[in-house]
VMD Tcl script that draws the C-alpha trace (Angstrom):
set ca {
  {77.62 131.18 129.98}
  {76.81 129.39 126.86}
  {79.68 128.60 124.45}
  {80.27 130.70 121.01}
  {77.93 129.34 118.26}
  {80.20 131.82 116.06}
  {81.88 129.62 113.47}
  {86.14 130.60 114.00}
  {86.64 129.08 110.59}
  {84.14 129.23 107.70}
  {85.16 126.37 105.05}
  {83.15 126.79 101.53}
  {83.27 123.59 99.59}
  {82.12 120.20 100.48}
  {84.69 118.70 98.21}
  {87.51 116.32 98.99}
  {89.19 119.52 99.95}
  {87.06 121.55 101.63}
  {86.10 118.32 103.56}
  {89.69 117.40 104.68}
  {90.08 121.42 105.84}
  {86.89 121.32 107.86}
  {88.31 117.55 109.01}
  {91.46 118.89 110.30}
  {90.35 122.18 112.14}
  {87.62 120.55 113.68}
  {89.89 117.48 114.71}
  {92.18 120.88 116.45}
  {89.15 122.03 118.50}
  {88.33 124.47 115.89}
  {84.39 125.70 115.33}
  {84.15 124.97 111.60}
  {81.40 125.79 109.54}
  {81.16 123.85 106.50}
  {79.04 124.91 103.12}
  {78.41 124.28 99.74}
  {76.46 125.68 97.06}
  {75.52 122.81 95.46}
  {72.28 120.75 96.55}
  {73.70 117.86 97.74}
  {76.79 115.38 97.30}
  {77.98 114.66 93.68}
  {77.02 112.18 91.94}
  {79.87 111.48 89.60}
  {83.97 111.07 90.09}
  {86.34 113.46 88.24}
  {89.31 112.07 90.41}
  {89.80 108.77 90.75}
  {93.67 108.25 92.02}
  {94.75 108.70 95.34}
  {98.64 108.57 95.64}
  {100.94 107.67 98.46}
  {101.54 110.53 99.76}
  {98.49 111.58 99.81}
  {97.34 108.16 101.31}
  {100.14 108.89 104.45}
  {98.32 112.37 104.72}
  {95.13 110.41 105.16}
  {96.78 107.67 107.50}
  {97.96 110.83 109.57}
  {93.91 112.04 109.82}
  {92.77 108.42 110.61}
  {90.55 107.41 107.71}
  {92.85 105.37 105.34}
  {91.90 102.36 106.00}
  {88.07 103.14 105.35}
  {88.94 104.62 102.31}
  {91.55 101.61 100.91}
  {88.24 99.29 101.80}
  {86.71 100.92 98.67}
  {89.71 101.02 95.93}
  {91.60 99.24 94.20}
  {95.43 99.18 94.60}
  {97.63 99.90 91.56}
  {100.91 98.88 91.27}
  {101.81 99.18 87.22}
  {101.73 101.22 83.94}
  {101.17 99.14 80.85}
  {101.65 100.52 77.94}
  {100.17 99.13 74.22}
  {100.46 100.45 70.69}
  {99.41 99.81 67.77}
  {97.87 96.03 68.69}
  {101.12 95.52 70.50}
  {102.40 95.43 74.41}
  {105.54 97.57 74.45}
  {106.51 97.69 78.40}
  {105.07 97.41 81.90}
  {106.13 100.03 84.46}
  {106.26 98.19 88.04}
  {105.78 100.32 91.16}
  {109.58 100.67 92.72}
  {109.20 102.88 95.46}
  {112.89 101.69 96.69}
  {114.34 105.11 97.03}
  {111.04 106.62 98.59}
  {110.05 104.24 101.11}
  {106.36 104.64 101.92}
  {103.84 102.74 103.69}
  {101.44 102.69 100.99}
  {103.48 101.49 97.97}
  {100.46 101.82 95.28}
  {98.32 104.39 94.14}
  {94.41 103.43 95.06}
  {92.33 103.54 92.37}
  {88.84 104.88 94.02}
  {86.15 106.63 92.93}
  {85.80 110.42 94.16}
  {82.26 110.02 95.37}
  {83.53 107.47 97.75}
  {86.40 109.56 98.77}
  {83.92 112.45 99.71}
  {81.51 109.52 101.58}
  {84.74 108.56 103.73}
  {85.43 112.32 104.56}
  {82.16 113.29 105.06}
  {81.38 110.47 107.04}
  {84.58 111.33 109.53}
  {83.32 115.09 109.62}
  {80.51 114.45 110.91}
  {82.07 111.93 113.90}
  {83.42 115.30 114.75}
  {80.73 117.44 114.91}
  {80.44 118.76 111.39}
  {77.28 118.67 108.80}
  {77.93 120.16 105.37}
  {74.92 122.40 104.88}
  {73.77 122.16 101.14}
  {72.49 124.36 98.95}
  {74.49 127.94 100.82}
  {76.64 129.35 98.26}
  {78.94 132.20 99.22}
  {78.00 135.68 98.00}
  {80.30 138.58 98.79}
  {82.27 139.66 101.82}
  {84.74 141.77 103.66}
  {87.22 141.40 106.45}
  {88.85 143.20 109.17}
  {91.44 142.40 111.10}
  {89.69 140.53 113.62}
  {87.06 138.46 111.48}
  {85.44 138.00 107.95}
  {82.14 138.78 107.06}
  {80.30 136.69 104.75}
  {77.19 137.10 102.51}
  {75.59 133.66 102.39}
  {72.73 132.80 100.51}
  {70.47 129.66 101.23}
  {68.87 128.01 98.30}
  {65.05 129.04 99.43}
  {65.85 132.76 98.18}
  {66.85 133.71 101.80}
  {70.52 135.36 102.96}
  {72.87 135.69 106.22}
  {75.76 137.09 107.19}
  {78.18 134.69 108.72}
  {81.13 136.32 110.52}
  {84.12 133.87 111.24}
  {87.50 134.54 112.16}
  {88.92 132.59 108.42}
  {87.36 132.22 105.58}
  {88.77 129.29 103.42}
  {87.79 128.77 99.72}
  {88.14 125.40 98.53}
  {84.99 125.60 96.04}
  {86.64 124.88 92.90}
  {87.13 125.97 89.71}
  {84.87 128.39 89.28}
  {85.79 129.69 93.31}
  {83.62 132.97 94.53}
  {85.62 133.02 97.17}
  {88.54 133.73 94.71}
  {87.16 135.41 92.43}
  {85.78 138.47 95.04}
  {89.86 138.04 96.49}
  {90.41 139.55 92.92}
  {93.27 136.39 93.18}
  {93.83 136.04 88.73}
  {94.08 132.02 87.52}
  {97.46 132.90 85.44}
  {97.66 130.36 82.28}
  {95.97 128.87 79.31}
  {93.36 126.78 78.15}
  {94.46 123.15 76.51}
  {93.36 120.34 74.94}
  {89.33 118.73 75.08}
  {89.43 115.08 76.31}
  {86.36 113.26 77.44}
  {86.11 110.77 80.37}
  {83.72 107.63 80.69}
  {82.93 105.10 83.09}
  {81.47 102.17 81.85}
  {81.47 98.80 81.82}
  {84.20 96.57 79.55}
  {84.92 93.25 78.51}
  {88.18 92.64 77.64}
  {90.89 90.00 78.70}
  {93.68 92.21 80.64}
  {94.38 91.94 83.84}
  {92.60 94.53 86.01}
  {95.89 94.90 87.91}
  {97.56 97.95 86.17}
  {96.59 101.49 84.63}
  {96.42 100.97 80.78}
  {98.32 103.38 78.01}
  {96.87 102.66 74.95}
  {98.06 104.23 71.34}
  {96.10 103.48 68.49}
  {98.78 105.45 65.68}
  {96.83 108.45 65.39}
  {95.94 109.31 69.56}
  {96.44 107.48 72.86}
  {93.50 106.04 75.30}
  {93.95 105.48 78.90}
  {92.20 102.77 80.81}
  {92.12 102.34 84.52}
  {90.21 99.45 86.44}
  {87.81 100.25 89.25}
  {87.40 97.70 92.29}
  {84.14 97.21 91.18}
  {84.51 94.02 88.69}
  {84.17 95.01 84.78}
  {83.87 98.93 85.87}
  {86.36 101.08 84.17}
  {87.51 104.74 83.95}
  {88.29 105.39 80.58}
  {89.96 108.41 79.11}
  {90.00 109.78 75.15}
  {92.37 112.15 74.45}
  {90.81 112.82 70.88}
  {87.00 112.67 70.87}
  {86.24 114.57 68.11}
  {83.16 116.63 67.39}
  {80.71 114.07 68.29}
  {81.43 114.32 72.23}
  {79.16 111.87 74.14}
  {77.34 110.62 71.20}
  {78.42 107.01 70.16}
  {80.97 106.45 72.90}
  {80.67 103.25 73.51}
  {81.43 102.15 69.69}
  {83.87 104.67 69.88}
  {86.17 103.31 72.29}
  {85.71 100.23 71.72}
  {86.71 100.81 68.38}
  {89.98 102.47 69.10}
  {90.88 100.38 72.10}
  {90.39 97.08 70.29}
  {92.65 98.86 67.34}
  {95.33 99.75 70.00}
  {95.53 96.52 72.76}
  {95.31 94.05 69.52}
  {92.57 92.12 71.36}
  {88.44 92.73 70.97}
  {86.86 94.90 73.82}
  {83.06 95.97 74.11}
  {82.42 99.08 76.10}
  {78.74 98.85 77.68}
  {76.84 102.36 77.90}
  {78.66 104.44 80.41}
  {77.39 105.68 83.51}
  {78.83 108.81 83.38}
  {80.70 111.25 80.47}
  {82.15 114.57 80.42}
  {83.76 116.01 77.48}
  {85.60 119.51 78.72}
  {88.51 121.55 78.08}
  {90.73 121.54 80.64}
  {93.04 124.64 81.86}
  {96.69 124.98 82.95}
  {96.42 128.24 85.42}
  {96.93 129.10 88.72}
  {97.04 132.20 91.39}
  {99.78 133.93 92.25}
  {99.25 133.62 95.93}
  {96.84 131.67 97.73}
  {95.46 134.22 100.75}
  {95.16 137.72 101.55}
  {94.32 138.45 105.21}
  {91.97 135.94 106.65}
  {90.99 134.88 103.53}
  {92.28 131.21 102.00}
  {91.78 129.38 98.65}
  {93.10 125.83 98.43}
  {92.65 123.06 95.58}
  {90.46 124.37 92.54}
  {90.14 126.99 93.36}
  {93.69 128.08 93.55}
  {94.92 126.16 90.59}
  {93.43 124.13 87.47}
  {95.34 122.07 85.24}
  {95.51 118.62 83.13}
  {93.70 115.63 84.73}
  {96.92 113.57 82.73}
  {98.66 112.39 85.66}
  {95.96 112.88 88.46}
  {97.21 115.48 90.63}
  {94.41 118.10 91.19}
  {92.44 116.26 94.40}
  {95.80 114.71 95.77}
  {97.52 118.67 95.69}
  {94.53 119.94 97.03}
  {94.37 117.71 100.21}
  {97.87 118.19 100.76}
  {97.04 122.26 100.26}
  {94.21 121.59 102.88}
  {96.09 119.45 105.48}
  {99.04 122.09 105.07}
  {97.00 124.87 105.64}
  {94.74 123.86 108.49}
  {97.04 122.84 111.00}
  {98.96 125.84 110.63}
  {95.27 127.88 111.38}
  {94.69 125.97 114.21}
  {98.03 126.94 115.91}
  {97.54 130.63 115.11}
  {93.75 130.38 116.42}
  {94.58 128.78 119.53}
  {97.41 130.80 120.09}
  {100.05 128.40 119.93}
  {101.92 130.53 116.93}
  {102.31 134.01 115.78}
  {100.40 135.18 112.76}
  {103.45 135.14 110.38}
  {103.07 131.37 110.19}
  {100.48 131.64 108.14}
  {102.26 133.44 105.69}
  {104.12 129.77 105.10}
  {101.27 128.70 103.52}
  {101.83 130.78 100.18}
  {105.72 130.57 100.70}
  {105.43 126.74 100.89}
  {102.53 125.78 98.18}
  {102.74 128.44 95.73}
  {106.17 127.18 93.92}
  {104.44 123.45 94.22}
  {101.46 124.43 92.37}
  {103.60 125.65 89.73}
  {106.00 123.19 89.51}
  {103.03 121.06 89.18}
  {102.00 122.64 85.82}
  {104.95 122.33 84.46}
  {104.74 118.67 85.48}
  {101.50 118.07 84.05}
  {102.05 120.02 80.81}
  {104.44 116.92 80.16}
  {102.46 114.05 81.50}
  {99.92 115.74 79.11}
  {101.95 115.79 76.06}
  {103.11 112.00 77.13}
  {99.16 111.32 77.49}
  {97.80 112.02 73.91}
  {101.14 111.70 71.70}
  {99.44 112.11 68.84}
  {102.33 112.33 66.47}
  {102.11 110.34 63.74}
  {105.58 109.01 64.35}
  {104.79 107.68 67.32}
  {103.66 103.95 65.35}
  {107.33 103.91 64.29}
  {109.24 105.36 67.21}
  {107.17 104.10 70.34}
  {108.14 100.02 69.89}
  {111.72 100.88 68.66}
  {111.97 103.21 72.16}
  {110.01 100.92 74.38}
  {111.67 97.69 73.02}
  {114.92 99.32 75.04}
  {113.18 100.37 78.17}
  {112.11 96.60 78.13}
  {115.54 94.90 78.07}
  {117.44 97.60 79.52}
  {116.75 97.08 83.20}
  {118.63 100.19 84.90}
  {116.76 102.38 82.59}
  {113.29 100.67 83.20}
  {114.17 101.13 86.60}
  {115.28 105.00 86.20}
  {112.18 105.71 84.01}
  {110.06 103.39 87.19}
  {111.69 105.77 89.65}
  {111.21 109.36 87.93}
  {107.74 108.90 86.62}
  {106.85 107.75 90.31}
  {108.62 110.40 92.32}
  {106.66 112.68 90.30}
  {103.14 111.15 90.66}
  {103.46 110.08 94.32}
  {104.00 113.06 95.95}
  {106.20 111.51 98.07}
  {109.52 113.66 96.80}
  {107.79 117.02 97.81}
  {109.43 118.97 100.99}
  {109.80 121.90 102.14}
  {113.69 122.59 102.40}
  {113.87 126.23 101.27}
  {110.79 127.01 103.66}
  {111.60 129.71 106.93}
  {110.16 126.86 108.66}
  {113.12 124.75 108.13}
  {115.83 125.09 110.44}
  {119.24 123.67 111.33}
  {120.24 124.46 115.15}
  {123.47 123.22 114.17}
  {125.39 123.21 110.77}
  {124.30 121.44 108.35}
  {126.36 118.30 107.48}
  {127.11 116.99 104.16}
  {124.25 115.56 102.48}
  {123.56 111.60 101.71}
  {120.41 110.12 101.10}
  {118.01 109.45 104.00}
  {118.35 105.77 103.32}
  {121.74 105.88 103.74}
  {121.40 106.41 107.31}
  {122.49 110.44 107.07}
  {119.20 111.63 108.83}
  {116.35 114.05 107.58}
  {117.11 117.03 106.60}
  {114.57 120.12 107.89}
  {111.57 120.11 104.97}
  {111.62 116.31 104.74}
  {109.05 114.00 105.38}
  {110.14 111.84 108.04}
  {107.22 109.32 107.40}
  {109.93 107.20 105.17}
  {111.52 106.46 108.33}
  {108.61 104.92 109.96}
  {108.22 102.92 106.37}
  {111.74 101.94 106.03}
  {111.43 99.53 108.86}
  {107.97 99.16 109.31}
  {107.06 96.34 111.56}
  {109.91 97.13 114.26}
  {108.60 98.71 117.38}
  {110.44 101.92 116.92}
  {109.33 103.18 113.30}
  {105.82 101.99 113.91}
  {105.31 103.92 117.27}
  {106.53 106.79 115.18}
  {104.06 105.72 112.43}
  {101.48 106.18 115.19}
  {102.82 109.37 116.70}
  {102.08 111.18 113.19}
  {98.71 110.73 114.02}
  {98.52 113.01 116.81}
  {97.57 116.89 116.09}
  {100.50 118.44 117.41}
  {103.99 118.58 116.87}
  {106.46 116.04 118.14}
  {110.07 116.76 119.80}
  {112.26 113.71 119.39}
  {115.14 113.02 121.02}
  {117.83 110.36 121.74}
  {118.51 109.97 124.82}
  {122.06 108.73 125.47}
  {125.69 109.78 127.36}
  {124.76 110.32 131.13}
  {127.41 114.00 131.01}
  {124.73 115.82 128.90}
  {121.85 113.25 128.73}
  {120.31 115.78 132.35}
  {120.20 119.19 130.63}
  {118.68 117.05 127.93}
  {116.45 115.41 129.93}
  {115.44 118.82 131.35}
  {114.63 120.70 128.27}
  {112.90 117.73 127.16}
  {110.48 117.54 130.28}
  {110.25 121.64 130.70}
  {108.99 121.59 127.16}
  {106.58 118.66 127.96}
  {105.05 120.66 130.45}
  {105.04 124.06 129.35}
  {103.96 123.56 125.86}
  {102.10 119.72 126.07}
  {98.74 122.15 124.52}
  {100.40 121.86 120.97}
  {103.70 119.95 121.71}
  {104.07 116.16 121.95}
  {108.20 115.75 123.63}
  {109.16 111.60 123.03}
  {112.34 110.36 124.45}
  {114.16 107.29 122.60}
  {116.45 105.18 124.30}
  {114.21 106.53 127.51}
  {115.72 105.80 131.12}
  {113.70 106.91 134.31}
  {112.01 109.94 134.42}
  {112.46 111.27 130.79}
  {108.93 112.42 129.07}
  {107.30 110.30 126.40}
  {109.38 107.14 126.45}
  {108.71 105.57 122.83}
  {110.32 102.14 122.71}
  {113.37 101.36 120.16}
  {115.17 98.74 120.94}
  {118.12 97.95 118.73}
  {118.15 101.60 117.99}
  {116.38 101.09 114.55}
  {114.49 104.31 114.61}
  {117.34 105.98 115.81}
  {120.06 105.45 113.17}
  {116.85 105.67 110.26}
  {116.53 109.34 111.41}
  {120.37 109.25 112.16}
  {120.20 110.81 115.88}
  {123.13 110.28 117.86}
  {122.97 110.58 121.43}
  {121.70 113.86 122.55}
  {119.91 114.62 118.88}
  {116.54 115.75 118.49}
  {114.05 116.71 115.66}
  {111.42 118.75 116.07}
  {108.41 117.45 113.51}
  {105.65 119.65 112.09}
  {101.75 118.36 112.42}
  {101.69 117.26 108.95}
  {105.00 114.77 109.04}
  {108.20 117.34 107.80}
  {110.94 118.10 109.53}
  {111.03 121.21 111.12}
  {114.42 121.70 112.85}
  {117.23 119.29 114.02}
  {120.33 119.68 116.37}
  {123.04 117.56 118.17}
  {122.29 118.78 121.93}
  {118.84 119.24 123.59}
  {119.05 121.97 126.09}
  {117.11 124.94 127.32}
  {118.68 127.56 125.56}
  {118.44 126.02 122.11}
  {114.64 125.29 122.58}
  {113.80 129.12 123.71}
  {116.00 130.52 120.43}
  {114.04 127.62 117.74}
  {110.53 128.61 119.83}
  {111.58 132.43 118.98}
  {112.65 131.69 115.66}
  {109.46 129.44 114.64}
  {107.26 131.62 116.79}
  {105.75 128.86 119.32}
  {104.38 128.35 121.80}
  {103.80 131.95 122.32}
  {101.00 133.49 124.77}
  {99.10 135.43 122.11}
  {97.44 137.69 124.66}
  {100.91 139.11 125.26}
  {102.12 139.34 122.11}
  {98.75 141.52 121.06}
  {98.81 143.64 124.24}
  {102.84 144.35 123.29}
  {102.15 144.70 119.91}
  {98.66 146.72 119.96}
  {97.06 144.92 116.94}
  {97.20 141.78 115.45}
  {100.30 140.85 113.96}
  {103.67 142.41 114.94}
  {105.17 144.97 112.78}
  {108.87 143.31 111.66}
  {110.92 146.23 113.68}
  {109.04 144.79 116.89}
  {109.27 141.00 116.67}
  {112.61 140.37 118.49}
  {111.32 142.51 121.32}
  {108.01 140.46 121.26}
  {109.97 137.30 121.65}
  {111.84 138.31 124.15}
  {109.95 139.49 126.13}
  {107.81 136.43 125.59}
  {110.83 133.98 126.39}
  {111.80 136.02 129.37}
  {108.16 135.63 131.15}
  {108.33 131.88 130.36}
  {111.75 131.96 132.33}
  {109.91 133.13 135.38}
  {107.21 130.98 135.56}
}
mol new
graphics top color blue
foreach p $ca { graphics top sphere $p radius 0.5 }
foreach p [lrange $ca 0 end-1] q [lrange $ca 1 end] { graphics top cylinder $p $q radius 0.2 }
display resetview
């Protein structure tokens, strides 16, 4: 019989988003379909910085290292006013430890050549020119209008529909999904050449006593991106005098801007949805939220959105969850796409300063900061943790569990564990070189999730042991079980000697955390044993046979009054095989 040419998951948007959606299902056995409206790839870069977390989200989908050969790695913020060099920010990632300590500075177009390139290793073409017309969906599958650039139309069913196609999304737009904000300030972007005598080794903040210009090198030798936070009614005619004018006014030092190779004057927008799916419908990146390019979020949230998202479809598809997981989606992105206009609204207001004031204030202020070196520090710290991503978790999500009570809170350095919603990936960086934390390093790589435990005091280390290998063979189709501090016959052995990965996740003999596809914590306990794995599968709903769960339920998702049946009903048939 010949297999399904039926797309399960229809991804619209060839972007850096839609690409690392259609990269993730596919990678998770998924049939994606991938289109985009537009006639072929772009040609120009609106985002240009990739930030650590993001870059670990990358590492986890195995194309980080192709995408670092193309960038440049940024480590500073230097800030000028006036003709004069007021402070420079160094990257101190101390209290967020992080394999990739830097943001890379790369254009988008290679970013979308690195993605595209990996989609199609799995199977993947984006087909250009198909733009999304209307649809509707049931609860078994969507039904898409597509329409091909030579005048012609399908209709594409699929089981998901997932909208990352930007600003301007269809898909969100026939969701009747409102972007809730306002409209800001116009600033115009630029890359060109420039000759000027800084360093190419930091981004540049640049205040001329009326406005502020930002300047950020490209690998590329000369190549900048620059950014004009006041353009005035000419736009895109004269820019090259322009900045070059203000810029030399502000660093204090002659530059000469070449003709650029690209411009874009625009107004940019602070909105966002309310929620980001209704049924099988999903809208990620853009499309789900617009805001201030000031601190270079949009393309690094929207990645994260896509990674988040597409893991959690894949589980559901293949059965491996119940259908309320992907209500965590929402739950778990919606309050960090709002926090992260609030964010930007300030980065934004720290971008342009245009107050007049600021000739008289910023060297008075900055002159501090300079010779003050546990505020430098502080101010290192907070405008990092913000940028990086690397402070986002998921604490407050129904996905985050404690099997036991929750002890008293230190910080993950400190050797106090990971809580459920953190990232456990600053573990594996902490120590990176040691056996222990880079085998973990590795293990985030695979699809599934991972159940680690410490292996330890021979009285309970068998009903440990047990759970640990019942789990490893019951649910090895989305479940990876490793066993530190392994002796004979426990699953997964993954070598720590010295217990170094150990005490950085702070498992004691007999602990165990179970770790979500895209690096968080999910749950954590004290003692391994059947029972408690049966109650967190129940709880999470895994590694559920979905067949079951439909024929109990009689459609496709479980009304609440039936759930606890469902799962036990579900545990107790796992029991007997």
């Amino acid at each position: 019989m010949p297999a399904d040419p039926r797309p399960e998951v229809l991804v619209a948007g060839a972007g850096p988003v839609g690409l690392t959606a259609a990269h993730e299902l596919a990678r998770r056995g998924l049939r994606v379909r991938l289109v985009d409206a537009a006639p072929g790839p772009a040609r120009t870069s609106r985002a240009i910085a990739v930030h650590p977390r993001t870059l670990e989200t990358l590492d986890q989908m195995g194309v980080v290292d192709a995408l670092r050969e193309r960038g440049r790695e940024n480590r500073a913020f230097t800030m000028f006013a006036s003709g004069r060099r007021l402070v420079r920010l160094q990257a101190d990632y101390a209290s967020m430890p992080t394999r990739f300590p830097y943001t890379l500075i790369v254009e988008q177009t290679a970013t979308e050549t690195v993605l595209r390139e990996a989609v199609a290793a799995l199977g993947v073409s984006v087909e250009w020119g198909v733009k999304v017309g209307d649809f509707e969906q049931d609860a078994d599958a969507v039904r898409v209008r597509l329409e091909h650039a030579d005048g012609t139309s399908e209709v594409c069913r699929a089981e998901w529909l997932v909208g990352c196609d930007g600003g301007h999304s269809t898909v969100r737009k026939q969701l009747g999904l409102p972007l809730i904000g306002d409209s800001r300030d116009t600033w115009m972007l630029a890359d060109a050449p420039v000759r000027t005598d800084l360093v190419p080794d930091s981004i540049y903040w640049v205040h001329t006593g009326r406005q502020a210009m930002m300047m950020v090198p490209y690998a590329r030798e000369g190549h900048w991106r620059l950014l004009d936070t006041a353009p005035g009614a000419q736009g895109a005619n004269g820019a090259p005098e322009r900045f070059a004018r203000k810029l030399s006014a502000g660093l204090g030092t002659a530059v000469a801007v070449g003709e650029p190779e690209w411009t874009s004057v625009f107004t940019f927008q602070q909105r966002m949805v309310p929620r980001m799916h209704d049924g099988r419908v999903f809208v990620a990146g853009d499309a789900a939220h617009v805001h201030s390019p000031a601190s270079g979020q949009g393309m690094n949230t929207g990645i994260q959105e896509a990674y988040n998202l597409a893991w959690k479809l894949a589980d559901v598809t293949r059965g491996h969850a119940d259908r309320a997981l992907l209500d965590t989606y929402d739950e778990e992105r919606v309050p960090i796409g709002r926090a992260l206009l609030g964010s930007t609204r300030t980065a934004t207001f720290l971008v342009q300063f245009k107050n007049l004031l600021a000739r008289l204030a910023l060297p008075a202020v900055f002159t501090v900061v300079r010779h003050v070196a546990p505020l430098r520090r502080a101010i290192q710290r907070k405008v990092l943790g913000g940028m990086s991503g690397l402070r986002i978790g998921y604490g407050e999500s129904s996905l985050s569990l404690w099997a036991d009570e929750p002890p008293a809170r230190q910080a993950p350095s400190a050797g106090a564990g990971f809580a459920p919603g953190e990232r456990v990936s600053a573990a594996a960086a902490a120590h990176a070189g040691q056996p222990g934390p880079d085998a973990l390093a590795a293990e985030l790589r695979d699809v599934r999730w991972t159940l680690l435990w410490a292996a330890g005091e021979a009285r309970s280390e068998a009903a440990a042991a047990q759970a640990a290998a019942r789990a490893a063979a019951s649910d090895a189709a989305w479940l990876s079980v490793r066993t530190l501090g392994a002796r004979g016959g426990a699953p997964g052995a993954l070598c720590d000697p010295g217990r170094i990965l150990r005490d950085a996740l702070g498992l004691a003999p007999g602990g165990w955390l179970l770790i979500r596809p895209d690096g968080y914590v999910a749950a954590r306990g004290h003692r391994l044993t059947g029972e408690t794995w049966e109650t967190l599968l129940a709880e999470l709903g895994l590694g559920m046979d979905m067949d079951t769960v439909r024929a109990l339920q009689g459609s496709s998702s479980a009304p609440p009054a039936n759930r606890d049946k469902v799962l036990s009903t579900i545990a107790g048939q796992k029991d007997s095989r």
